[in-house]
TIGU-157590 format. One record per residue (C-alpha): residue number from 1; residue in three letters; x, y, z. Coordinates in steps of 0.5 Angstrom, whole numbers, plus 500, padded with zeros to 3 digits. Each point is the difference from the previous one (the first is absolute). Layout:
REM TIGU-157590
SITE, NUM, ALA, X, Y, Z
...
REM end
This chain:
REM TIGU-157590
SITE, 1, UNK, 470, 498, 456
SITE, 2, UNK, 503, 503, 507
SITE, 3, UNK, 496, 502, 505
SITE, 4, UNK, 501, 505, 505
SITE, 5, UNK, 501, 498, 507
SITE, 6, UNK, 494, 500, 505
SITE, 7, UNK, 499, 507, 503
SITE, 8, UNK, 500, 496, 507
SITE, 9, UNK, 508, 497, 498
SITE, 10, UNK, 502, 507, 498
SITE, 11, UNK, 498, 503, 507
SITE, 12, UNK, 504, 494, 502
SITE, 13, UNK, 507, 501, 498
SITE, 14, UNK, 499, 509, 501
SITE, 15, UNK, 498, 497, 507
SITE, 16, UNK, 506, 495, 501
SITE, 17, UNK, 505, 507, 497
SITE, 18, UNK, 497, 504, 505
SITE, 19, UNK, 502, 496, 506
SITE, 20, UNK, 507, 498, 497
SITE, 21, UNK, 501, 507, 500
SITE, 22, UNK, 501, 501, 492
SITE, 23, UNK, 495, 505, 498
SITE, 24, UNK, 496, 505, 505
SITE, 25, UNK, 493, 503, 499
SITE, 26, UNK, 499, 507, 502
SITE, 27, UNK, 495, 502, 504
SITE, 28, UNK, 495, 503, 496
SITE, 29, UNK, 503, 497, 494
SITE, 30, UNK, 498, 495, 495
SITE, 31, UNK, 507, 499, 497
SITE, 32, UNK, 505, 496, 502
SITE, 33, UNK, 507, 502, 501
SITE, 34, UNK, 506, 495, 500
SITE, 35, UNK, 505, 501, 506
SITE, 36, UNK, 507, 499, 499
SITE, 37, UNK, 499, 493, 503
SITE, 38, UNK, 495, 499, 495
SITE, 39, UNK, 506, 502, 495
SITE, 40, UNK, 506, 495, 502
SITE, 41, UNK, 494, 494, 499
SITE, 42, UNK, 498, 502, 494
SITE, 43, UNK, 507, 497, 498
SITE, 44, UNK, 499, 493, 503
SITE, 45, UNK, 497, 495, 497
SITE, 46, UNK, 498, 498, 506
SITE, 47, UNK, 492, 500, 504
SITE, 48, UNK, 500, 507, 503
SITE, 49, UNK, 500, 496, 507
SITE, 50, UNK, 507, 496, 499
SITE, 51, UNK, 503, 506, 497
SITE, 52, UNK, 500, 505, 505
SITE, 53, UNK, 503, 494, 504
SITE, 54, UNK, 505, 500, 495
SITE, 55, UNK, 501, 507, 502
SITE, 56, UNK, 500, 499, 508
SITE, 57, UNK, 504, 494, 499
SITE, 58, UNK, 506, 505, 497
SITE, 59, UNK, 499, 505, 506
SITE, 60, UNK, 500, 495, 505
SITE, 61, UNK, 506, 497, 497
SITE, 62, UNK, 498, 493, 500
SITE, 63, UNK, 499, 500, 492
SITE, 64, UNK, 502, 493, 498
SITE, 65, UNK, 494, 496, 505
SITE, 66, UNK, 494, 505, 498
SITE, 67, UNK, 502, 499, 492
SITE, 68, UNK, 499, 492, 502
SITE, 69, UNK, 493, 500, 503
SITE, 70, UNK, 499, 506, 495
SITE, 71, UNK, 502, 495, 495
SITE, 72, UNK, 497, 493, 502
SITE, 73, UNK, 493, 505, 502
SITE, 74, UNK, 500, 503, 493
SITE, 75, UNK, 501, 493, 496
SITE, 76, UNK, 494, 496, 497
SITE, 77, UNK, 497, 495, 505
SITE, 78, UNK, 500, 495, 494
SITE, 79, UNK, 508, 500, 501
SITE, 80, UNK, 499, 497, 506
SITE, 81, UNK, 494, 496, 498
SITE, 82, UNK, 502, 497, 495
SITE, 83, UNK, 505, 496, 503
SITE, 84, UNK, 495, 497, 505
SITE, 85, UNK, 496, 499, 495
SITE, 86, UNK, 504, 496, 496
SITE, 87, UNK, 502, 496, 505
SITE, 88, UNK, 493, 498, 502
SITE, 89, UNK, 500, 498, 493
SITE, 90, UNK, 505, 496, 499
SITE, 91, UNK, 498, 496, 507
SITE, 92, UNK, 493, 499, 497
SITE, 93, UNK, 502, 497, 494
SITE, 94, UNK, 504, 494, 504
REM end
């Protein structure tokens, strides 16, 4: 059965929206509001992080560098990591 997050990880993630600038708490309001920031991440398939320098990257005009780390950021370790691992497998089994 499905568990619901810890309430820790969830504080967590409206903290990290928070400083990306993808959501705004009023004061004296417990609603958050998605900003127009927010809006346009909310369309990438990406961390928020790695979004907005993929938003950045298009007003600095330098799109092209930013979706290669952006890319190599969010790829799983194991891509790279199985290559090493494999190799040292294959070097202990002669």
């Amino acid at each position: 059965t499905p568990q619901p997050p810890k309430h820790s990880a969830v504080e967590g993630a409206l903290l990290s929206l928070v400083q990306v600038g993808a959501i705004s708490i009023p004061a004296g309001d417990s609603c958050e509001e998605l900003t127009a920031l927010g809006s346009q991440l909310a369309k990438l398939p990406v961390d928020c992080r790695l979004g907005k320098m993929l938003l950045w990257s298009v007003w600095l005009r330098c799109v092209d560098r930013i979706t290669t780390v952006v890319a190599a950021l969010s790829a799983s370790q194991s891509l790279f990591l199985s290559t090493l691992r494999d190799a040292n497998v294959a070097k202990a089994k002669q």
